[in-house]
C-alpha positions as CSV (number, residue, x, y, z in Angstrom):
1,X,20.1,211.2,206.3
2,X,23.4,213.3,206.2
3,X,24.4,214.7,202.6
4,X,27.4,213.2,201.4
5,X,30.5,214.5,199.4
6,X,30.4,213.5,195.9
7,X,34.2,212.5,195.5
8,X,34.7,214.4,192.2
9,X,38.6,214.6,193.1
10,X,40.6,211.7,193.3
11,X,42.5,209.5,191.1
12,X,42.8,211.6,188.1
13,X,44.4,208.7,185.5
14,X,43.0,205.5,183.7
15,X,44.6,202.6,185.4
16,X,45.1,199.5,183.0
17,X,41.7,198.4,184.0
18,X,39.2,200.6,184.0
19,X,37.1,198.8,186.4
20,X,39.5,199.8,188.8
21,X,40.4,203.6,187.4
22,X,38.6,205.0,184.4
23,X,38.9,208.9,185.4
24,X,40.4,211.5,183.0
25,X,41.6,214.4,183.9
26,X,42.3,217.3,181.6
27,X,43.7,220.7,181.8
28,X,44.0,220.0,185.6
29,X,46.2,218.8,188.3
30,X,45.3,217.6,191.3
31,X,47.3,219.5,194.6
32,X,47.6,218.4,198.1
33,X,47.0,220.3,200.6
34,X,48.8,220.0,204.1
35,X,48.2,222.6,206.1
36,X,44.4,221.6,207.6
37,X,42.0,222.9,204.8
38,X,38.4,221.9,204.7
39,X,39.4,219.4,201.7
40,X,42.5,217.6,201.5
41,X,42.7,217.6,197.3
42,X,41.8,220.5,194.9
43,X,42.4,220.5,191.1
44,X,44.6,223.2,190.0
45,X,44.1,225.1,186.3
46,X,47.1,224.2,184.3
47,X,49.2,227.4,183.0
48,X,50.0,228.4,179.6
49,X,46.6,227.9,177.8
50,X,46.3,231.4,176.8
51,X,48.5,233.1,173.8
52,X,51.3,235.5,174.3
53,X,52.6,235.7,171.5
54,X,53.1,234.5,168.2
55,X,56.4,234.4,166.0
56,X,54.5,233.2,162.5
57,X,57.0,230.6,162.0
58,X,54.1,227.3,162.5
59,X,57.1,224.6,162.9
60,X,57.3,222.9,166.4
61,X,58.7,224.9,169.3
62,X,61.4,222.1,170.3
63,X,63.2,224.0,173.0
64,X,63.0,227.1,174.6
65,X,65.2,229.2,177.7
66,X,64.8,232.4,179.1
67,X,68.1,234.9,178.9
68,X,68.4,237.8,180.1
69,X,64.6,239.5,179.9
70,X,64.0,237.3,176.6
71,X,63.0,233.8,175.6
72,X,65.6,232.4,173.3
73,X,63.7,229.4,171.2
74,X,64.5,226.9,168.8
75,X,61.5,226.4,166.2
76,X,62.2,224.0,163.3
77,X,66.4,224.9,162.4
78,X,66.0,228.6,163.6
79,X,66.7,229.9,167.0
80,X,64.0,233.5,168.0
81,X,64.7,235.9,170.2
82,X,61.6,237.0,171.6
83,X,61.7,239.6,173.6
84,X,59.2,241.5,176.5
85,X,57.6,243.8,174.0
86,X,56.8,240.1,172.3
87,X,59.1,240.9,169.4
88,X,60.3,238.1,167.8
89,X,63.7,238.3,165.4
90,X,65.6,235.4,164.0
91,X,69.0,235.5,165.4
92,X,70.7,232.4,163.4
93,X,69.9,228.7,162.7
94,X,70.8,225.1,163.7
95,X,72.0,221.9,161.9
96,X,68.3,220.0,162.6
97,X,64.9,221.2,161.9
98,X,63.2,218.3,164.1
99,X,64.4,216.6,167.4
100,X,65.7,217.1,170.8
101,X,68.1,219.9,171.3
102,X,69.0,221.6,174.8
103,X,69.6,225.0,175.8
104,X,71.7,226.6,178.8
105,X,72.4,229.8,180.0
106,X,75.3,230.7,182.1
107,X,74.8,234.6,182.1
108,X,76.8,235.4,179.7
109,X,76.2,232.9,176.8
110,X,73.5,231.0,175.9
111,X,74.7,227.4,174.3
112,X,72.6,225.6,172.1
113,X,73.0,221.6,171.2
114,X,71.5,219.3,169.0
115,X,72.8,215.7,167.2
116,X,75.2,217.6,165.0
117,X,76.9,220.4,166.6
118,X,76.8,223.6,169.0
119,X,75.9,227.2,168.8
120,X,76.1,230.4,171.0
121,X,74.0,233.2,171.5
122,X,76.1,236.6,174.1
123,X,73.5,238.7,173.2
124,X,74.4,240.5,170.3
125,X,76.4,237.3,168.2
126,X,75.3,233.9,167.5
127,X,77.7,231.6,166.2
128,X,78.2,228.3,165.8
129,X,80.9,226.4,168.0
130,X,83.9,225.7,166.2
131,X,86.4,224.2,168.3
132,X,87.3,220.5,166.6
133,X,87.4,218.8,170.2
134,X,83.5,219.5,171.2
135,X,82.3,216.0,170.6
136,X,79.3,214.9,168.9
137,X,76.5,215.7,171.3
138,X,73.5,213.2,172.2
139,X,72.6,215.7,175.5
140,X,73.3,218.5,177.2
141,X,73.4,220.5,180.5
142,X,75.0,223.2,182.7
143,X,76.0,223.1,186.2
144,X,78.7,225.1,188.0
145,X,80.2,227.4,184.9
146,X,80.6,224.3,182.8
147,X,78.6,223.3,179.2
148,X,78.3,219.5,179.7
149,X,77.8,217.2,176.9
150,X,77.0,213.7,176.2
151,X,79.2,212.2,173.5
152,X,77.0,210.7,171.4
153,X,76.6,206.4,172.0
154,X,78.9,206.5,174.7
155,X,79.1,206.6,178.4
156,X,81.3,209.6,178.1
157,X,80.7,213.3,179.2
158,X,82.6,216.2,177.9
159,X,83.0,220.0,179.5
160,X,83.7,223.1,178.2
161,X,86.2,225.8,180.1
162,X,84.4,227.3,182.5
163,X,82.2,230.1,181.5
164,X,83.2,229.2,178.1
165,X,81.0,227.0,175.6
166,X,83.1,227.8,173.4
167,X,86.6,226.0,174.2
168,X,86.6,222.6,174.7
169,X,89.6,219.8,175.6
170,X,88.9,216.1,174.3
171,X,91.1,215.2,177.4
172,X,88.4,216.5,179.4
173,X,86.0,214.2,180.0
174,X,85.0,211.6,182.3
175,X,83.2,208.1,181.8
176,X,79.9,206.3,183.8
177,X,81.1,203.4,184.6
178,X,78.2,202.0,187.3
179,X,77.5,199.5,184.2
180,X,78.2,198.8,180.7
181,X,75.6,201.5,180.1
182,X,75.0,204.5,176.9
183,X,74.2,207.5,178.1
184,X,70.7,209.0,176.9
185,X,70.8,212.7,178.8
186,X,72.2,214.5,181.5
187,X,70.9,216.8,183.7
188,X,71.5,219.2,186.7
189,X,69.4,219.4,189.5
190,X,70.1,221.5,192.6
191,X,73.7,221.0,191.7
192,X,73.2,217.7,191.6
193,X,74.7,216.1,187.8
194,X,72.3,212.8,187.1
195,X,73.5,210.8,184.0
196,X,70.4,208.6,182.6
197,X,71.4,205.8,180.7
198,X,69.4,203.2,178.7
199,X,69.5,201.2,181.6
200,X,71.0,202.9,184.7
201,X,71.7,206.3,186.3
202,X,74.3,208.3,188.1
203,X,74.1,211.2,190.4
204,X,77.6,213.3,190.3
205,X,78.8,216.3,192.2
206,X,81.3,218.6,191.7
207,X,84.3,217.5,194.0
208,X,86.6,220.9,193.0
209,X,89.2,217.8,191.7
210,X,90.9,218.3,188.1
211,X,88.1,217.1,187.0
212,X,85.3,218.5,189.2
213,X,82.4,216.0,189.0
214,X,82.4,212.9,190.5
215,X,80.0,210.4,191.1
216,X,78.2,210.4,194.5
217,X,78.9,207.5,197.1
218,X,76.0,205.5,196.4
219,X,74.8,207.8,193.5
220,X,73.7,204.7,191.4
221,X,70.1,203.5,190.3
222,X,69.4,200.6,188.2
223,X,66.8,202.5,186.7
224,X,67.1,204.0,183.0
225,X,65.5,205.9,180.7
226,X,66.0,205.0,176.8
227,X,63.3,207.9,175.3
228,X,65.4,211.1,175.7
229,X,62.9,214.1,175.3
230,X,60.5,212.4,178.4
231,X,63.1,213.6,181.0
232,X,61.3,216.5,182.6
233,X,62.6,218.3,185.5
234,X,60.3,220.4,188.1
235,X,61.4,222.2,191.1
236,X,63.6,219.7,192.3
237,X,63.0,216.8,191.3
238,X,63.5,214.8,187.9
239,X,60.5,213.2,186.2
């Protein structure tokens, strides 16, 4: 009698029965393979399990971007620069110790948002945002030398100059207007601007008019998201 495969790679997540599905699957990830290999599936190691570094703070790592050759990071209310030699030097502090808050990097600044206000980082100076019109953020992303920001409980996104987080115009701004919708988080993926509501979701482009992004012919999903910090984005897709 021929030996059979044991199927130890399959479906690697309990389904709501587990008659049907009881696998677990940790520190894997199962890949595909589609160029004719002997076995279709493999599970993959998952990265990151081994420590680099260590900045002695012990709070929660909420957000982290690289700049430059370093990592800038946001752990409890204080933003690290950690650098390739794995130094790690306090470079300033935000309003929150806890929650979301999103960083971007145009090249030139870093900008740094959480629920009460915005920072910058060139470098050599971090500083907190001080123009009166930057709104009260609830998100936000960059695409196309522009800081985009959701205004907090609204449909409403705000941008900054170009290549400047630091000036902002309350005229300039624009509204999702799909549906009677709140905004939850923006993001940018392959120049593509999506804007996830509680309920719904726009995909915008930048149309190069007075206001550059505009909403996509047919960029609208009833699909929503209302738990911010499970947006994910890989490659170039949006999870």
């Amino acid at each position: 009698m021929p030996a059979q495969e044991i199927p130890f790679i399959g479906g690697a997540y309990t389904a709501r029965s587990k008659n049907l599905n009881a696998q677990v699957c940790q520190n894997l990830y199962p890949e595909m393979d589609s160029t004719g290999g002997k076995s279709v599936l493999s599970l993959r190691g998952t990265p990151g399990l081994i420590l680099w570094t260590d900045t002695g703070d012990g709070r929660e790592i909420r957000n982290w971007i690289l700049f430059s050759d370093d990592i800038i990071a946001v752990i409890g209310n204080t933003v690290y620069q950690i650098t390739l030699g794995k130094v790690s030097n306090s470079i300033g502090t935000i309003g929150t110790a806890t929650g979301w808050v999103d960083l971007n990097n145009d090249g030139i600044y870093v900008s740094i948002f959480d629920s009460t206000g915005g920072w910058t980082w060139d470098g050599g100076t971090f500083a907190a945002i001080a123009d009166g019109d930057l709104p009260t953020p609830s998100s936000s992303t960059y695409q196309d030398g522009y800081h985009i920001v959701v205004r907090e409980d609204t449909d409403e996104i705000y941008i900054s100059a170009q290549d400047d987080p630091t000036s902002w115009d309350a005229t300039n701004f624009a509204t999702a207007e799909g549906a009677g919708d709140k905004l939850v988080v923006a993001r940018s993926i392959q120049r593509q601007l999506w804007l996830i509501g509680e309920k719904t979701t726009e995909i915008w482009y930048n149309s190069g008019e007075s206001f550059p992004f505009t909403r996509n012919p047919g960029g609208f999903i009833n699909i929503g998201c209302s738990a911010k910090r499970s947006v994910a984005t890989i490659e170039s897709h949006i999870l």
